[in-house]
C-alpha positions as a printed Julia matrix, in Angstrom:
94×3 Matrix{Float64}:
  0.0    0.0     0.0
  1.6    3.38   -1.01
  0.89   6.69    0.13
 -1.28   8.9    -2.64
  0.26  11.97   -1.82
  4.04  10.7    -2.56
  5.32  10.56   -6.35
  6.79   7.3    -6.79
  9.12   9.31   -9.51
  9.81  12.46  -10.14
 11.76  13.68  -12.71
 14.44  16.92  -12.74
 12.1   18.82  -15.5
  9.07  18.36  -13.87
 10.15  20.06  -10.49
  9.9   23.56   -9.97
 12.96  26.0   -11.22
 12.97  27.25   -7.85
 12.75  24.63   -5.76
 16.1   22.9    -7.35
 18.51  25.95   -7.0
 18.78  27.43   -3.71
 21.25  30.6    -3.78
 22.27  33.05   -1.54
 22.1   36.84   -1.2
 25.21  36.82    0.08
 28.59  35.0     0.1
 31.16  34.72    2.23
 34.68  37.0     1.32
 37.28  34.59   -0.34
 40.78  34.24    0.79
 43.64  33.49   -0.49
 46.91  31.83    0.89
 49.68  30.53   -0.82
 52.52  28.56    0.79
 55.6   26.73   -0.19
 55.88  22.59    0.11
 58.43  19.9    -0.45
 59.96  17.53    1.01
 62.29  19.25    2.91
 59.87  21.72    4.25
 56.94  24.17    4.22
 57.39  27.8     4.1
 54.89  29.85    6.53
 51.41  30.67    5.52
 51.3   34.13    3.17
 48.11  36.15    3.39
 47.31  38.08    0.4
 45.47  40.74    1.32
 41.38  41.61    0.26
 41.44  43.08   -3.05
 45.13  42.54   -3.98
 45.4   41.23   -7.75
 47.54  38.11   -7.67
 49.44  38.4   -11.34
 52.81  37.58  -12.58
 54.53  40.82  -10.91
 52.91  40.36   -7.5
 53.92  36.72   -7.71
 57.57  37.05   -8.48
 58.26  40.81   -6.66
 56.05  40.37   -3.54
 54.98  36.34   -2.71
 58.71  35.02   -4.08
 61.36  37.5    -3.06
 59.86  38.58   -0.06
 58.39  35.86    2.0
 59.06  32.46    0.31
 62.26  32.41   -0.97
 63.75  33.53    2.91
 62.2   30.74    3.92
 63.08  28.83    1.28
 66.65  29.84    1.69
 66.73  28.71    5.45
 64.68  25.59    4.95
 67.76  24.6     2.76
 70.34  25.7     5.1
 69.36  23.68    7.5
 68.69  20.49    5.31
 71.43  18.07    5.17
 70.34  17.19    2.09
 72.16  20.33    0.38
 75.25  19.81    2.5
 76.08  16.24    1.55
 79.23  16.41   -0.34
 79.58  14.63   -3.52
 82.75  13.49   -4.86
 83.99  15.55   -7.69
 84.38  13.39  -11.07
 86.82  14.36  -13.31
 87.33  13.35  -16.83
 90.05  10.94  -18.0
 92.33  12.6   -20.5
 94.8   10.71  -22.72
């Protein structure tokens, strides 16, 4: 026995536009972060600010040279992996 008042099936384009997209007024304000991983390290978290327009420039002048590649820099100072040495081959000549 089924209840009269529940569709056994419904399909999408019979349904009301309405009731299948629900939408907000308003959304929430995006953020953006950027960081730095391998698998020697992480750099820290970078913030770019609300409204800032993340292009090429900002990229290379403010995200690179000014917060990851100090970190960068120290995160491979402090690796051994960088300060193994390898042994120097050198060519036989005849």
């Amino acid at each position: 026995m089924t209840d009269c008042n529940v569709p056994a099936a419904v399909r999408k384009k019979d349904v009301a536009a309405k009731r299948l997209l629900h939408t907000r007024s308003t959304f929430s304000q995006s953020l953006v972060v950027s960081v730095g991983v391998s698998k020697l390290g992480r750099t820290g978290l970078i913030f770019v600010k609300p409204g800032v327009k993340v292009n090429g420039v900002y990229y290379r002048d403010v995200l690179l040279l000014q917060h990851m590649l100090p970190d960068i820099r120290h995160i491979a100072a402090s690796s051994s992996y960088f300060s193994r040495t390898v042994p120097r081959r050198t060519a036989l000549v005849r």
